[in-house]
C-alpha positions, 0 to 999 in steps of 0.5 A: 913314676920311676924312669922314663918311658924312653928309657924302657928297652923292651917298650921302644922295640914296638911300633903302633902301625895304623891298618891303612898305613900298613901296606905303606909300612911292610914296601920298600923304596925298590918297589915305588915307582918314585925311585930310580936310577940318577945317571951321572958321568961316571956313576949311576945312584939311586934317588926318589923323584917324589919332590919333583913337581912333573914326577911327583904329580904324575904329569909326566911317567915317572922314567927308570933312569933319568940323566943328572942334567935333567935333574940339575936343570930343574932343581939345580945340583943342590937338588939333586944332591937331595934326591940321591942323599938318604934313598936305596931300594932297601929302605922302608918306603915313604907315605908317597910310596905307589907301586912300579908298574911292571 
């Protein structure tokens, strides 16, 4: 076979989307409840609190804006640095992705 599948521009472009991880694939962050604002002493960022155990359970209803000592107190400030680094309401959302409850 001459070249690598790779290789093919025009093949790479397309992705195979599943039915049910469609509704996954076409939300963003922005619309998860998972996503919210991280306040911190001078700034406020935005940070997906999937991976903490009480919000990502739903033991406890998942806040819109949640203190940064809170979160270093539970994961430490590697943690939270974690939670901020890769999340914007732009992105594509996740397989955890549950709507915001109006």
């Amino acid at each position: 076979m001459a070249g690598n599948l790779f290789d093919n521009k025009l093949w790479a472009g397309h992705r195979v989307i599943l039915p049910e991880m469609r509704e996954k694939a076409v939300n963003t962050c922005g619309e998860c409840c998972f996503l919210v604002e991280i306040q911190g002493r001078e700034e406020i960022r935005w940070g997906c609190v999937v991976s903490l155990k009480k919000y990502g359970n739903l033991e406890k209803r998942v806040p819109r804006r949640i203190d940064a000592r809170e979160i270093i107190k539970l994961v430490g400030a590697a943690g939270l640095m974690k939670l901020v680094e890769h999340h914007h309401p732009g992105a594509q959302a996740c397989g955890f992705f549950r709507v915001r409850p109006m």
